[in-house]
C-alpha positions as CSV (number, residue, x, y, z in Angstrom):
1,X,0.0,0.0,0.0
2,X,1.4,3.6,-1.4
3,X,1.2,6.3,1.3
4,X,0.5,9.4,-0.6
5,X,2.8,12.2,1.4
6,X,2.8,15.7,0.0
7,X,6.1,15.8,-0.2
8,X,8.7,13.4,-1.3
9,X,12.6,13.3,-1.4
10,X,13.4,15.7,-3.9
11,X,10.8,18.8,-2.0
12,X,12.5,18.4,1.1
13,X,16.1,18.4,-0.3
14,X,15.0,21.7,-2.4
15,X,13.7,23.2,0.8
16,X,17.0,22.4,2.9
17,X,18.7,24.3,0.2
18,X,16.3,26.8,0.9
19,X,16.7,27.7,4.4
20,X,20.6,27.5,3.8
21,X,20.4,29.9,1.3
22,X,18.3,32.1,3.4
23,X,20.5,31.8,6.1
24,X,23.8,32.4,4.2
25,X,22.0,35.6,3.0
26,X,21.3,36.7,6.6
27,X,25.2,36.0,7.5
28,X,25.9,38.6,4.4
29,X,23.9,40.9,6.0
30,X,25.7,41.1,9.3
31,X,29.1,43.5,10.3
32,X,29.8,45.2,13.4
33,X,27.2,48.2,13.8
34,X,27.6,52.0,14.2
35,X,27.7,53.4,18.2
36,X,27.6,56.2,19.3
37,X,30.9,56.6,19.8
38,X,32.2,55.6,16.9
39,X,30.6,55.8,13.3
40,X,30.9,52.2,11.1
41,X,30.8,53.2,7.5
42,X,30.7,49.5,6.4
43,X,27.1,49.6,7.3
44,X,26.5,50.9,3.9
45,X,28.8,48.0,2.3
46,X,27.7,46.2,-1.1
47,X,27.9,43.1,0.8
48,X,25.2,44.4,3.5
49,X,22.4,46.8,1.7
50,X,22.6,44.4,-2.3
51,X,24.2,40.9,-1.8
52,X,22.7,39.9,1.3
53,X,19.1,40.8,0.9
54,X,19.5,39.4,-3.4
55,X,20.9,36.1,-2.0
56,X,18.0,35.8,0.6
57,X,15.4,36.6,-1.6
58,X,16.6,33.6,-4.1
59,X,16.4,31.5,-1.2
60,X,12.5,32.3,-0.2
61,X,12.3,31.9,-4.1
62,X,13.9,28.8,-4.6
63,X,11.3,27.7,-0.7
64,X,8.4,28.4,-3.3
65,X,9.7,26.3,-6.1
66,X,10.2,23.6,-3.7
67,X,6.5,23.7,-2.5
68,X,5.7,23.3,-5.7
69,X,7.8,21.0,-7.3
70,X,6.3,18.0,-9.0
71,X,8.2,14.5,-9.7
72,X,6.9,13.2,-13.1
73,X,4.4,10.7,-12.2
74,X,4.5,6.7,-14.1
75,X,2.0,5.5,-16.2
76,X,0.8,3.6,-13.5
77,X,0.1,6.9,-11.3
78,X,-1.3,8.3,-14.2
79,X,-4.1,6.1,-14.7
80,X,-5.0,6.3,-10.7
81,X,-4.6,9.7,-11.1
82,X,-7.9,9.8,-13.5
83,X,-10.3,7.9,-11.2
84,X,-12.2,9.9,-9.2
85,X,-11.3,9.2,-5.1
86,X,-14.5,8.1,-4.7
87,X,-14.5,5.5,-6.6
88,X,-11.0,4.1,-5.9
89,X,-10.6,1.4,-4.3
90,X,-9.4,1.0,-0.1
């Protein structure tokens, strides 16, 4: 009996790379900050105010591709796939 699981292997791996994506994007975004005693001009870096936030975004991008992925289903998925759950059998 077939367990039908929203996800399967290749979602999860796509949304692992996700979240490390995301999360290399934050670690771009960080640098020591501007006090009040001294001002940090590297708060205005490339690195900080375009790369980080880009690379982030491509990793909540590439979190909605991997909701939505879909493995190519086999012929015999196919034809299960066109009977209505009602009349399927248990």
């Amino acid at each position: 009996m077939k367990k039908n699981f929203a996800f399967e292997k290749m979602n999860y791996i796509l949304l692992i790379a996700g979240v490390v994506v995301i999360i290399l994007g934050f670690i771009l975004m960080t640098g020591a900050p501007t006090t009040e005693q001294a001002y940090n001009p590297d708060i205005f870096s490339t690195r900080r105010i375009v790369i980080g936030p880009m690379v982030a975004l491509l990793g909540f991008i590439s979190i909605i591709v991997a909701i939505l992925w879909r493995t190519p289903s086999k012929s015999a998925d196919k034809e299960e796939d066109t009977v209505p759950f009602y009349k399927r059998e248990r």
